[in-house]
C-alpha positions in Angstrom: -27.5 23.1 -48.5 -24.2 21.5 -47.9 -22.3 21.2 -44.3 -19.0 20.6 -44.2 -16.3 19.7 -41.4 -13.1 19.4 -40.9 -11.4 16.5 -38.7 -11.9 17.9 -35.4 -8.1 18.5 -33.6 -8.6 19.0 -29.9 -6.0 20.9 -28.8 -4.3 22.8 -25.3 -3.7 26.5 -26.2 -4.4 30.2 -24.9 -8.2 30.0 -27.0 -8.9 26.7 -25.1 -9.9 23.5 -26.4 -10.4 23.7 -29.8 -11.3 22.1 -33.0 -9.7 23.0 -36.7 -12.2 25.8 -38.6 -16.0 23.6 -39.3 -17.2 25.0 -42.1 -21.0 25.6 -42.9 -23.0 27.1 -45.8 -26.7 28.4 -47.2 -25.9 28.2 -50.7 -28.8 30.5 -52.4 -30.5 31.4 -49.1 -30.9 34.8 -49.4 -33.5 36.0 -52.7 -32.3 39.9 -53.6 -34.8 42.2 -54.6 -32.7 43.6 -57.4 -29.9 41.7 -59.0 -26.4 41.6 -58.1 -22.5 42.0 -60.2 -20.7 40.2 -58.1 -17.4 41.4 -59.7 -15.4 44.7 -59.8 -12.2 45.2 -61.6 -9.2 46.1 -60.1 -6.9 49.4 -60.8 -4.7 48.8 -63.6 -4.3 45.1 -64.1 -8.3 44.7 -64.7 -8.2 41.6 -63.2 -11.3 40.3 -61.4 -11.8 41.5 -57.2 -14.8 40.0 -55.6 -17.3 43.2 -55.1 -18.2 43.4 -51.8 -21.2 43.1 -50.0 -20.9 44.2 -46.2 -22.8 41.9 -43.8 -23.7 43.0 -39.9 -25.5 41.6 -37.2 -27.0 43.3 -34.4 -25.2 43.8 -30.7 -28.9 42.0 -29.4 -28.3 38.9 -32.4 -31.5 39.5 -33.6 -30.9 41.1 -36.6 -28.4 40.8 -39.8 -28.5 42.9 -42.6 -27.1 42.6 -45.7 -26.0 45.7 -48.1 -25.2 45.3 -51.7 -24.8 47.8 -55.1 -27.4 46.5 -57.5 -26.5 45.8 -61.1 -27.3 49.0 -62.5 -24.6 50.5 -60.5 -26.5 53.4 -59.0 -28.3 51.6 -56.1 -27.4 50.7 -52.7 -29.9 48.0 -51.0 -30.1 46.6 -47.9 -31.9 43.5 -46.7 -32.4 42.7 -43.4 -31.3 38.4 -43.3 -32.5 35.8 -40.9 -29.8 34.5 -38.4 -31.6 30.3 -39.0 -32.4 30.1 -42.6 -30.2 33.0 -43.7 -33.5 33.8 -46.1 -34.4 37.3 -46.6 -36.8 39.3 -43.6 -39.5 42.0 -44.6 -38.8 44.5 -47.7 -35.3 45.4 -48.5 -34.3 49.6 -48.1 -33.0 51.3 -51.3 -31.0 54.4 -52.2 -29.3 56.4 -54.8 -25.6 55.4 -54.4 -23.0 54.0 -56.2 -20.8 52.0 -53.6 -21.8 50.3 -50.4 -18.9 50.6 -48.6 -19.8 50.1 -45.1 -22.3 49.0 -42.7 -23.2 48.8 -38.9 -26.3 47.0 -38.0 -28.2 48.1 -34.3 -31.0 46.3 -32.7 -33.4 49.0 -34.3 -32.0 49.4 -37.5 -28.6 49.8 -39.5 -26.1 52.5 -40.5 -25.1 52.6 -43.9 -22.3 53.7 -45.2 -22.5 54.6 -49.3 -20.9 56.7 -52.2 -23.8 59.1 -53.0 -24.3 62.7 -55.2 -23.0 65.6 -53.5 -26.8 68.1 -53.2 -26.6 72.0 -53.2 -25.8 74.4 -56.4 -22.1 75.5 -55.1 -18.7 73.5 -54.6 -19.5 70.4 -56.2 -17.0 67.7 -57.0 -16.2 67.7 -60.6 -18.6 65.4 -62.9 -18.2 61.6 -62.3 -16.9 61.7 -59.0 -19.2 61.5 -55.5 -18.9 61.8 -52.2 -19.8 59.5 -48.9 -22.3 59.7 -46.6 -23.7 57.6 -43.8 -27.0 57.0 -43.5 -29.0 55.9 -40.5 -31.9 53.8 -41.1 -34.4 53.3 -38.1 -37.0 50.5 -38.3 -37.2 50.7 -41.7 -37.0 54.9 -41.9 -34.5 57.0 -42.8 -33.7 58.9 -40.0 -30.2 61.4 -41.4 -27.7 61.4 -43.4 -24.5 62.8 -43.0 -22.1 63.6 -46.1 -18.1 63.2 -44.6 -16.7 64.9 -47.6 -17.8 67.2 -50.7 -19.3 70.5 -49.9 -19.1 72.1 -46.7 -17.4 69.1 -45.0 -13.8 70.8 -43.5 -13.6 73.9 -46.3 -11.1 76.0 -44.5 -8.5 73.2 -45.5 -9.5 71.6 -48.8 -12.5 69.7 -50.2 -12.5 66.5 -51.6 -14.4 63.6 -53.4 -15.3 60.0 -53.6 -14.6 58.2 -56.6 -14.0 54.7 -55.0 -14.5 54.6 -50.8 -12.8 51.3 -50.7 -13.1 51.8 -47.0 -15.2 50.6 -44.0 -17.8 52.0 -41.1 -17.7 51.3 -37.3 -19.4 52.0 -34.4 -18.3 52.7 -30.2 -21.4 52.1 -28.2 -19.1 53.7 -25.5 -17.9 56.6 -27.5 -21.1 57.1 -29.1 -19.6 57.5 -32.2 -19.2 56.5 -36.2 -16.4 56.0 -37.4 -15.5 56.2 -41.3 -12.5 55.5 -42.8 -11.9 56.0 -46.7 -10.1 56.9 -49.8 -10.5 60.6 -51.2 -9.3 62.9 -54.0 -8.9 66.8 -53.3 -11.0 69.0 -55.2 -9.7 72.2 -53.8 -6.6 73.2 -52.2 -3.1 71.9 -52.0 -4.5 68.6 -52.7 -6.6 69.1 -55.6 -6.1 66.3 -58.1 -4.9 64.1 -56.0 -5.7 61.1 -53.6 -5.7 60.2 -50.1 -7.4 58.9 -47.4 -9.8 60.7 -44.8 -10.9 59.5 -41.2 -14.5 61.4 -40.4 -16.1 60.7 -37.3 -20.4 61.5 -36.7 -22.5 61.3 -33.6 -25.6 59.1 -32.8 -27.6 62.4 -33.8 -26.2 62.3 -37.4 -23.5 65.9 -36.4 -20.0 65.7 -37.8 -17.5 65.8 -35.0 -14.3 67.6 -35.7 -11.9 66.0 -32.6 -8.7 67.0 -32.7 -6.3 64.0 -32.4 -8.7 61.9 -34.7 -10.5 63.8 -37.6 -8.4 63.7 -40.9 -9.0 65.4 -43.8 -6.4 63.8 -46.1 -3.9 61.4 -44.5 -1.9 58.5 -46.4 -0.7 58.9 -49.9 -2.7 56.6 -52.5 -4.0 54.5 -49.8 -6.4 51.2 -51.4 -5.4 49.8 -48.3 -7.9 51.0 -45.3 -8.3 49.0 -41.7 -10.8 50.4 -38.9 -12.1 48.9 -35.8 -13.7 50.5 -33.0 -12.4 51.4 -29.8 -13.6 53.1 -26.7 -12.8 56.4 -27.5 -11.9 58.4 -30.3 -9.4 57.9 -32.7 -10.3 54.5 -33.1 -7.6 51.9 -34.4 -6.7 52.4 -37.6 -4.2 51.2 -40.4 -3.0 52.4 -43.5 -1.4 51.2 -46.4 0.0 54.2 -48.7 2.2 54.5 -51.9 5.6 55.2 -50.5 6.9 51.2 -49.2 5.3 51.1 -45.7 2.0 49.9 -43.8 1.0 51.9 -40.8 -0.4 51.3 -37.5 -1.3 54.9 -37.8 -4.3 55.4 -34.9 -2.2 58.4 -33.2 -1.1 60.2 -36.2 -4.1 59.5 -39.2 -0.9 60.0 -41.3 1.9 57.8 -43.1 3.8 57.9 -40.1 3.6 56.2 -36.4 4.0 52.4 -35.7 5.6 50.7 -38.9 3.8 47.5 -39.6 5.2 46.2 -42.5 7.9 47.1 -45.2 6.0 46.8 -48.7 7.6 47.2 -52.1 5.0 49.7 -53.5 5.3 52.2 -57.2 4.2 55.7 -56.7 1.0 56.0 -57.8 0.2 52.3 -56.5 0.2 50.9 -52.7 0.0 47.8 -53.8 -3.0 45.6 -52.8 -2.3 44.4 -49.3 -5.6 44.5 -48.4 -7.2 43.5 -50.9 -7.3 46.6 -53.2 -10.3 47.3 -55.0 -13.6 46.7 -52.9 -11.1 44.6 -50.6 -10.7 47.3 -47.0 -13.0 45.3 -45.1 -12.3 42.5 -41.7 -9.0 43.0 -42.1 -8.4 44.9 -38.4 -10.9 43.5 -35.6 -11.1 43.7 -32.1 -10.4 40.7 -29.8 -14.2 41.5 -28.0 -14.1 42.3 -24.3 -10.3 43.0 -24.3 -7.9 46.1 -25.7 -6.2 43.4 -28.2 -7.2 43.7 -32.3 -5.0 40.9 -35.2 -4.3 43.1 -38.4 -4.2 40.5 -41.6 -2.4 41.1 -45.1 -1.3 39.7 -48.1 2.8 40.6 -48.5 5.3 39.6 -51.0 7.8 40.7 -48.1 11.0 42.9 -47.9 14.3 42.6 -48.6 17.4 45.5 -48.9 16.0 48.5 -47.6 17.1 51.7 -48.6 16.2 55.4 -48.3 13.4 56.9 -49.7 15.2 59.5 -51.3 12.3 61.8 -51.5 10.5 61.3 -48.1 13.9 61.0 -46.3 14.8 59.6 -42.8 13.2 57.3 -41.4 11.0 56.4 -44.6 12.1 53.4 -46.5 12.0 51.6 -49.7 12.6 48.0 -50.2 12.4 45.2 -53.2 10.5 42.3 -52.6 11.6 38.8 -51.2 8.9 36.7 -54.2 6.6 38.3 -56.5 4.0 36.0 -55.0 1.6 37.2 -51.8 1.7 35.5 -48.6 -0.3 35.5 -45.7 0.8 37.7 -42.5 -0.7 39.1 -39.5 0.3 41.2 -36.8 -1.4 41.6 -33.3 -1.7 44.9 -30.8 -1.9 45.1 -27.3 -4.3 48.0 -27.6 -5.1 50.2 -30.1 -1.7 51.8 -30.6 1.1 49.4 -29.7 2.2 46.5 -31.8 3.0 43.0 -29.3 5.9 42.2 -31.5 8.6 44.5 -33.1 8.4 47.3 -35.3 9.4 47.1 -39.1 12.7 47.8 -39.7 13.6 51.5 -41.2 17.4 51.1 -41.1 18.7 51.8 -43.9 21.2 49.0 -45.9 19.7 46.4 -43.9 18.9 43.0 -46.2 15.9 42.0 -44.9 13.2 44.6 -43.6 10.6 41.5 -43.0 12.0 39.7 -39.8 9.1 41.3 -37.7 6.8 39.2 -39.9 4.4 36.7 -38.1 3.9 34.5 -41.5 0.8 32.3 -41.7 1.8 31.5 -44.9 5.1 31.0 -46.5 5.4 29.9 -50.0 7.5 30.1 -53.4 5.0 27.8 -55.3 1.2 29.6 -54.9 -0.3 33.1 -55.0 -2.4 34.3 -52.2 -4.4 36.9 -51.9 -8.0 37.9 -50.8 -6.8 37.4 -46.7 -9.3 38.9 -44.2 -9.5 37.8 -40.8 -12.1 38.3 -38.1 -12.2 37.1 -34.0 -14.6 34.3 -32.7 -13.6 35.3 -28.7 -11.2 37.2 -26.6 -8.6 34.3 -27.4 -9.4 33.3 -31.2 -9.4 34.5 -34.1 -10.0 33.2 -37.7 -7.8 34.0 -40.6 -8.8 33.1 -44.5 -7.4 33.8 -48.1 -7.6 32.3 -51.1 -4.7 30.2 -52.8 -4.0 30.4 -56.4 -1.6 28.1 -58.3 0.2 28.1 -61.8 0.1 32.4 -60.8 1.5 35.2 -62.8 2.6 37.8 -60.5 4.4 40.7 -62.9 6.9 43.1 -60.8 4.3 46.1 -60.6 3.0 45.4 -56.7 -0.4 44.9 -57.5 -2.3 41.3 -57.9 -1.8 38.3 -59.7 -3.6 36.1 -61.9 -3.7 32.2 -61.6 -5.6 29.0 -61.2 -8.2 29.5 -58.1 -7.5 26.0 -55.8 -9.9 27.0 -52.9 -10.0 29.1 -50.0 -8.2 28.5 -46.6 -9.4 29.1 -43.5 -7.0 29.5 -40.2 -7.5 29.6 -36.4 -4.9 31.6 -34.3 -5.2 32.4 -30.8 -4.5 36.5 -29.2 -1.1 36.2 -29.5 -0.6 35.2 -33.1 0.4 31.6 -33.0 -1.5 29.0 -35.0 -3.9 27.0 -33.5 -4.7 23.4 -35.1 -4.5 22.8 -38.9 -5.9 25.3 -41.7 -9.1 24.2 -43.6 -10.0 24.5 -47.5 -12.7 24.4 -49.9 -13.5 25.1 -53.0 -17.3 25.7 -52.5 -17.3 28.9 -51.0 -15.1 32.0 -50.6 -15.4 35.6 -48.7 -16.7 38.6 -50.7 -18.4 40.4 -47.8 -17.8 41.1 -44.4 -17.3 38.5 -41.3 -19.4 39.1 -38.6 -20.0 37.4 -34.9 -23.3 35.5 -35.3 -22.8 33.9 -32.1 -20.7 32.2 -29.4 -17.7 31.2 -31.4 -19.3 31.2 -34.8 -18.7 33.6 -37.9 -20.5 34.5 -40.9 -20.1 36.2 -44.7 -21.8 36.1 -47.7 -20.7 34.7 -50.9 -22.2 34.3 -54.6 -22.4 30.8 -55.2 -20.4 30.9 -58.8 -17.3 29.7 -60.4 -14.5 31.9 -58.9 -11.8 32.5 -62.1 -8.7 33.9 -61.5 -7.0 33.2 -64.6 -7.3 36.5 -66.8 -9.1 40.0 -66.4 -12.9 40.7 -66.0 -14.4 43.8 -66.0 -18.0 42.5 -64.5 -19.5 39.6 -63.7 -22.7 38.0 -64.8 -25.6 39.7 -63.0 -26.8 37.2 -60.0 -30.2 36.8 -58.2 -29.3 35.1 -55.2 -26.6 35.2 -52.5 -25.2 32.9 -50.4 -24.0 32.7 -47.2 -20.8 30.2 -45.1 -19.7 30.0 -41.3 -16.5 29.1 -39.5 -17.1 27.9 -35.9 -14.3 26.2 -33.7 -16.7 23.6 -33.0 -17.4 23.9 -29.6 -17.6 26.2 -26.7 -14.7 28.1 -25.6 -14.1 29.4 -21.9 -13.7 33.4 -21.6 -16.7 33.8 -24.2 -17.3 37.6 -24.7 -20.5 38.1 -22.5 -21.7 40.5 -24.8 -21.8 37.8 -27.6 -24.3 37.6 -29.8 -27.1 34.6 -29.4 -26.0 31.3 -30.8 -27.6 30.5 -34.1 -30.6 28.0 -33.6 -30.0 24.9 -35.7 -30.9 24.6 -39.4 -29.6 22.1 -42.0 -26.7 24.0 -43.6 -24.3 22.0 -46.0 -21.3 20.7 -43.5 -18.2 20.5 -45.6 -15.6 18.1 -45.0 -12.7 20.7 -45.5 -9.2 19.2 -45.9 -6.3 20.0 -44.1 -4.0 21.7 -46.7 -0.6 22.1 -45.3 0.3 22.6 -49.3 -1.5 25.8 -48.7 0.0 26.9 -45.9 4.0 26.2 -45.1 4.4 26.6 -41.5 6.3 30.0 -41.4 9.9 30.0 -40.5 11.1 30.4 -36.4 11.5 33.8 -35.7 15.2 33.3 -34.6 15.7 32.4 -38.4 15.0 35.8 -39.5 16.9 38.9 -38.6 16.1 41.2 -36.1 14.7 44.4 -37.2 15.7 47.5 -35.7 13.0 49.7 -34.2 11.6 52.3 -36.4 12.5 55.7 -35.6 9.0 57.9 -35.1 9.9 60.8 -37.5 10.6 63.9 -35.6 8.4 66.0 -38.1 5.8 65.0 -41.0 6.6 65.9 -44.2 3.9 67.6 -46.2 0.4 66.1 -46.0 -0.5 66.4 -49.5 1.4 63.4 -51.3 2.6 62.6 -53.5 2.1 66.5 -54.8 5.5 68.5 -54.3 7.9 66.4 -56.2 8.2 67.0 -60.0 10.1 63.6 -60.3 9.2 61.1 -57.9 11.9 58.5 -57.4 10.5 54.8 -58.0 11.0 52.1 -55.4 14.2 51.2 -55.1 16.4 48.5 -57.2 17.7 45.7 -56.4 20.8 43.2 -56.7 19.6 40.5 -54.8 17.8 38.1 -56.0 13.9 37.4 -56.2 12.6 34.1 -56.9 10.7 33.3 -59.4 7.2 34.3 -58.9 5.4 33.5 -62.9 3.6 29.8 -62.8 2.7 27.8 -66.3 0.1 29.1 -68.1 -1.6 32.2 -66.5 -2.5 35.4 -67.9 -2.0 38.7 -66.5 -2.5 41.6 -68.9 -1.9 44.9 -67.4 -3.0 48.1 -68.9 -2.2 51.7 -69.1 -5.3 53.1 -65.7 -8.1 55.4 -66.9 -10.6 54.8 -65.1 -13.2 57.2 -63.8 -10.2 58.8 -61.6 -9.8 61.1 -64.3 -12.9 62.8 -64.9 -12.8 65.2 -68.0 -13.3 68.7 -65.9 -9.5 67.7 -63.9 -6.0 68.6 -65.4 -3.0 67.0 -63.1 0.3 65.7 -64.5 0.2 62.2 -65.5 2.9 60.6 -64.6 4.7 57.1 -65.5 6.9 55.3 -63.1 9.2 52.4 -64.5 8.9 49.3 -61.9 11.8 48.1 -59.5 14.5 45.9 -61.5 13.2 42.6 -60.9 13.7 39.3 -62.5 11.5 36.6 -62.8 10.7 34.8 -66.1 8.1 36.0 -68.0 7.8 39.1 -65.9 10.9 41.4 -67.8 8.5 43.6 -69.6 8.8 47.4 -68.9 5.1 48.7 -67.1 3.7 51.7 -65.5 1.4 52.6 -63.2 -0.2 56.3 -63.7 -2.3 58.9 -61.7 
């Protein structure tokens, strides 16, 4: 095992006294029953996305469990994990499914959630797509399961489909409720052939629960880009990332519309990948524990000249991006509906529509991508992504290819500001969810391989062991959440000496060095749910004079290719339809490209 640990920075701020991110890791704890492809492709570029692997631990911090897809592609498996060694505890649970896209562990159990067959003889989904259910397991039995789309599930106003979840599963104790949050495709209705995102909400019994307010059937328009956390009551926070240039705080609305987060230079067709994309809509919103506060984290290329979006109208915008490179950002909330800082911008003609931005990274010279971000205590929170250099980031908004240098890892306290120095390594990355494992202390699973960045990969090589890392700040911290979860007992992980990597991560610039963006406008009325569905000719995002720096490094590979993938199953008929990318310049990246639904 290898322990690792960064020079320990005591410092005076909101979180306390505090050390710089220790870093700890299990490498090859955990035997799996079946083996595991730790790799999925990502739409359209095929470049490798880390599949994930969601990872809970129970309120009492007793139990952790760990769910994975197995390498046949048609099982989901979870194995209960041991908080100490991080080894595997008592026989693992397997079903039929073909995406583990969610998972909530409880003292007596776990609730799954997982792309599944749709069962009965009328109103199936066409052939090769599924639907998602969750599934409640109880000391080791099954005890329901609960489809959220697919037959029966809302049929007065359209069925849909699963292809890909790419979303995430909560739970309220004090609601009493599941929360699901994940991307669909209309089967029947206005919306059939087409994708969006639904927000389904089921009781402790395993009953659907239609609440008015904060069921959706179809919301945000192409959205890879999913955030969910709990709340106290129903609609729980969530955030959106759709296809038409915006990122939503969209808890009141379970539309593309409410409290603007972000300007984002998107193509119709593709929302870009700021949260990771493919397999990627996972601890990217989380909840500040005891306290109404959550941090939102994303990878942005930011947002320069906005202008209308000429289809959508007022007060929906389009912008070009300020690099073709990702940086890290994060936004905080006072409670589940109201940003702390600013809106983004929506006013039309304005040259930047990124001021609002609270930049953890801010960089011309490396990639990053892969951000997540998760909370220690009410005052901390850690934030991580991975840096690549030499990239090649193409003017399509989707990812970029590079050399992987390591993965950084960031405290900030409640209110957003930095606290102490970021740490990297290049032992370990995240490719499953973070999760509390005690006072101050994080977990995830990792596959302990060679992460390559450089060109695309459909799959991985089949693995047989997974590994686990922590981030802990090192000591304790006053204002602990009293509902914590036990602190781990001691073990002999690896410590690793992380390094301090302000390469990695430029100090972002003062906020009175950016513009001020003017409040967004909350539209009076919501265009039509079903996007992008009405428009024969969609316009693309919007061009640009200004410049865009150069965003291609030496030597990578990105090879982009025309999508179709198991989106279009043989028994649909929709328009195809190809949408030239914004006028951008950046050597290397001139080439004319698509992207098509």
């Amino acid at each position: 095992m290898h322990f690792t640990s960064a020079l320990c920075l005591l410092l005076g701020s909101g979180a306390g006294v505090l050390a710089d991110p220790i870093l700890t890791s299990f490498p090859n704890s955990l035997t799996l029953s079946s083996s595991f492809d730790p790799i999925k492709e990502a739409y359209w570029t095929g470049l490798p996305h880390h599949r994930r692997t969601p990872f809970a631990v129970s309120p009492d911090g007793n139990s952790a469990y760990l769910a994975y897809l197995d390498a046949t592609y048609a099982s989901v498996i979870v194995q209960q994990v041991d908080l100490t060694t991080f080894k595997a505890v008592g026989t693992a649970y397997k079903t039929t499914g073909y995406e583990a896209a969610g998972l909530v562990a409880h003292n007596d159990g776990f609730a799954l959630m997982a792309t599944i067959h749709a069962t009965g003889s009328t109103n199936l989904p066409p052939t090769g797509d599924y639907v998602t259910a969750i599934i409640r397991v109880t000391n080791g039995v099954e005890s329901w399961r609960t489809p959220v789309n697919g037959p029966g599930v809302h049929p007065n106003t359209m069925l849909t489909a699963t292809t890909d979840a790419n979303g995430d599963l909560v739970y309220s104790e004090a609601a009493g409720l599941y929360g699901a949050y994940f991307v669909v495709t209309g089967y029947t209705g206005d919306a059939s052939g087409h994708f969006g995102d639904s927000i389904q909400y089921v009781n402790t019994k395993g009953t659907l629960q239609t609440i008015t307010g904060a069921s959706s059937d179809f919301g945000c328009s192409h959205n890879t880009g999913i955030g969910l956390e709990a709340a106290d009551a129903a609609p729980f926070a969530s955030i959106c990332a759709e296809d038409q240039g915006d990122i939503w705080l969209n808890t009141e609305t379970q539309y593309m519309s409410g409290v603007k987060i972000a300007n984002e230079n998107t193509t119709n067709g593709c929302s870009g990948e700021p949260m990771g994309g493919m397999s990627g809509s996972y601890s990217n919103l989380a909840l500040f524990p005891d306290t109404t506060k959550y941090i939102f984290a994303w990878q942005s290329r930011g947002a320069l000249d906005l202008t209308e979006n000429a289809w959508l109208g007022t007060p929906y915008t389009q912008c070009s991006p300020r690099w073709l490179n990702h940086n890290v950002a994060i936004a905080t909330m006072s409670d589940k509906n109201t940003l702390t800082g600013a809106e983004a911008s929506s006013k039309v003609g304005a040259p930047n529509g990124d001021g609002q931005v609270n930049w953890i990274t801010y960089s011309t010279t490396e990639d990053h991508q892969n951000v997540h971000t998760a909370t220690l205590n009410p005052n901390l929170a850690l934030v991580t992504w991975e840096t690549l250099t030499k990239f090649d980031c193409q003017p399509v908004p989707l990812g970029c290819s590079g050399t992987y240098a390591g993965t950084s890892f960031q405290f900030v306290d409640s209110t957003g500001a930095k606290v102490g120095s970021p740490t990297s390594s290049t032992s370990f990355f995240v490719s499953g969810d973070i999760a509390n494992v005690g006072t101050n202390k994080v977990c995830w699973p990792y596959v302990d391989m060679t992460w390559d960045l450089s060109r695309p990969l459909a799959s991985g090589t089949p693995v047989s062991k997974m590994s686990f890392a922590c981030a802990s700040s090192g000591g304790s911290t006053p204002g602990t959440s009293s509902s914590s979860v036990a602190a781990l007992s001691s073990a002999a992980p690896v410590v690793h000496r992380g390094s301090s990597v302000a390469a990695s991560s430029p100090s972002s610039p003062s906020p009175s060095s950016l513009p001020s963006p003017s409040a967004s406008p909350s539209p009076s009325s919501s265009p039509s749910p079903y996007l992008p569905f009405s428009s024969p000719s969609p316009s693309s995002p919007s061009s640009s004079s200004s410049s865009v720096v150069s965003s291609t490094g030496v030597g990578a590979v990105n090879s982009r290719k025309t999508h179709h993938h198991q989106h279009h199953v043989a028994s649909r008929t929709f328009q195809t339809i190809k949408i030239p990318t914004p006028t951008v310049t950046a050597s290397g990246a001139g080439r004319y490209d698509t992207c098509e639904w």
